[in-house]
MARMAR-588526 format. One line per field, with one value per atom (N, C-alpha, C, O): atom name; y, z, x; residue in one letter. Coordinates in steps of 0.2 Angstrom, whole numbers. Layout:
% residues N
fipa [CA ...]
Y [Y ...]
Z [Z ...]
X [X ...]
koltor [A ...]
% end
This chain:
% residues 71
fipa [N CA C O N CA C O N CA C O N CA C O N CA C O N CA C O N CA C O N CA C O N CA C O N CA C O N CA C O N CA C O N CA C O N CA C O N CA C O N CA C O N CA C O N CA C O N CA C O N CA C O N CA C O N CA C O N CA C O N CA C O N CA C O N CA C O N CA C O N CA C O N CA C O N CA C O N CA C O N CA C O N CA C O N CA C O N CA C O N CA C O N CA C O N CA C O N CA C O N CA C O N CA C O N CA C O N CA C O N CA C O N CA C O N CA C O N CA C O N CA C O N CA C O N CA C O N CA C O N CA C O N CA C O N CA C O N CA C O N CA C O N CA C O N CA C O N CA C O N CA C O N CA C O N CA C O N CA C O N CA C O N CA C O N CA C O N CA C O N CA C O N CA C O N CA C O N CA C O]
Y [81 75 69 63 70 65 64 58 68 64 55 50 58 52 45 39 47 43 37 32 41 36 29 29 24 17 16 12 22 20 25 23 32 36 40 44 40 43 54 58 56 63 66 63 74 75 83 85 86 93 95 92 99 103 112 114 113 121 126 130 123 128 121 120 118 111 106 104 102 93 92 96 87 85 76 72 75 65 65 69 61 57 52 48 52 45 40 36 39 36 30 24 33 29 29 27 32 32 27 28 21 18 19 14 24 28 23 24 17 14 6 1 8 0 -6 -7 -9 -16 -15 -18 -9 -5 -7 -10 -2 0 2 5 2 3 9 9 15 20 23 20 28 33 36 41 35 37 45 48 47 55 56 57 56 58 58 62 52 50 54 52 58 61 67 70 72 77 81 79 87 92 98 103 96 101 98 94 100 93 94 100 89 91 93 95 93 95 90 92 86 79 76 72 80 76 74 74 69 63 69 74 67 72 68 62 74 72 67 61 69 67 61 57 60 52 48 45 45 42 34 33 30 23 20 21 13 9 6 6 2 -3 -7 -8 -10 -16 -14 -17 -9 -4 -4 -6 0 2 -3 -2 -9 -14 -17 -20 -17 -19 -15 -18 -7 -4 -7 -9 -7 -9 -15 -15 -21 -26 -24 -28 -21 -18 -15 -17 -9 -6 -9 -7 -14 -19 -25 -29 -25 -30 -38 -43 -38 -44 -47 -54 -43 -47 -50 -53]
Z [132 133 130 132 126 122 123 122 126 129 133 131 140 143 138 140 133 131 124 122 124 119 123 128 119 123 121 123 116 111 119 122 120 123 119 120 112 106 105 101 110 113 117 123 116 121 122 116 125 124 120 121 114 113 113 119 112 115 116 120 109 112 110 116 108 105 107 110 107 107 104 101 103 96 97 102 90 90 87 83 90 89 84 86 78 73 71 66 76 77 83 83 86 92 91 96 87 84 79 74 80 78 74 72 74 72 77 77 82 87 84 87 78 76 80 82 82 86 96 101 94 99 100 104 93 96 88 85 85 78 75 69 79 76 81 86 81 84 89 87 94 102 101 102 99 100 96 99 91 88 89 87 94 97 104 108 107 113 112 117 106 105 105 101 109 109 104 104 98 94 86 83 84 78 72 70 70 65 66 61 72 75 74 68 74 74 65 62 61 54 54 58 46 46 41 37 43 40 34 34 28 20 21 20 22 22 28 29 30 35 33 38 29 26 29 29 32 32 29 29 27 26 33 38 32 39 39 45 36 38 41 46 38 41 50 55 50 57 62 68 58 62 64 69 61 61 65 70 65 70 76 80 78 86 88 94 84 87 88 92 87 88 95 100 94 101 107 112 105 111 113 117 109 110 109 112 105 103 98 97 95 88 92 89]
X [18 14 17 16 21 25 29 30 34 39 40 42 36 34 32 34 28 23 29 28 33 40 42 45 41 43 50 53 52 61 66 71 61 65 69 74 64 69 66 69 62 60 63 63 67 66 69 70 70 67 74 80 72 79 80 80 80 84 77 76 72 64 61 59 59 55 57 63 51 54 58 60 62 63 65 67 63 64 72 74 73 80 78 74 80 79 83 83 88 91 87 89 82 79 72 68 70 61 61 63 57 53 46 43 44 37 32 26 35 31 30 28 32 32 35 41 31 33 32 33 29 26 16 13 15 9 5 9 2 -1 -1 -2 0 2 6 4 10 14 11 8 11 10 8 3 14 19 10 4 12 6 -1 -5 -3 -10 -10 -14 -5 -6 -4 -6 -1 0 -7 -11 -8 -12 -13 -16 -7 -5 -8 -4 -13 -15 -10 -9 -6 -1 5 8 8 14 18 20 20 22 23 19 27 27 35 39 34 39 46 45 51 55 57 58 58 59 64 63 70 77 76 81 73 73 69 67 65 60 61 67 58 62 54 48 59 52 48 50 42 41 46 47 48 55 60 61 64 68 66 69 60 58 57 56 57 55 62 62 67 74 77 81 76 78 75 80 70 65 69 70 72 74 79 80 85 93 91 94 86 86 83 84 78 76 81 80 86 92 87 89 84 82 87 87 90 96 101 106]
koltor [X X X X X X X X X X X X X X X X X X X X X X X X X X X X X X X X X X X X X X X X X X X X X X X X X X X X X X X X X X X X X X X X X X X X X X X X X X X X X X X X X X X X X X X X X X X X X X X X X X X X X X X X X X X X X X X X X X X X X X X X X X X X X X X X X X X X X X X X X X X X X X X X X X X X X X X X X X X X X X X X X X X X X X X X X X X X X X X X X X X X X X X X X X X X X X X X X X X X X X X X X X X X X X X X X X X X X X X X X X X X X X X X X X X X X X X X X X X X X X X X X X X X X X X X X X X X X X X X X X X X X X X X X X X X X X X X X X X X X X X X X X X X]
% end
């Protein structure tokens, strides 16, 4: 159900799992007030933030504007 629902297109199937691309996830920022992935997943708790990838809100939002080609 999540795939679809990514406005980055940063999902998408990998070899048995989904998986987010973080180089094109946003967590939805400049999107939507929380994470789509997360508000349509049927699986509760499926969807966590990984150790090694942390970003801040700024970050996330600086990324949103490079991939929406607003910069």
């Amino acid at each position: 159900m999540c795939e679809p629902e990514c406005p980055n297109n940063a999902i998408s199937m990998g070899d048995s799992i989904y998986e987010i691309d973080p180089d094109l996830c946003t967590e939805c920022k400049g999107h939507y007030d929380k994470p789509t992935c997360q508000s349509v997943c049927p699986i509760t708790n499926c969807i966590i933030t990984d150790p090694k990838n942390v970003e801040t809100e700024e970050e996330l939002l600086e990324k949103y504007v490079i991939i929406q080609g607003l910069a």
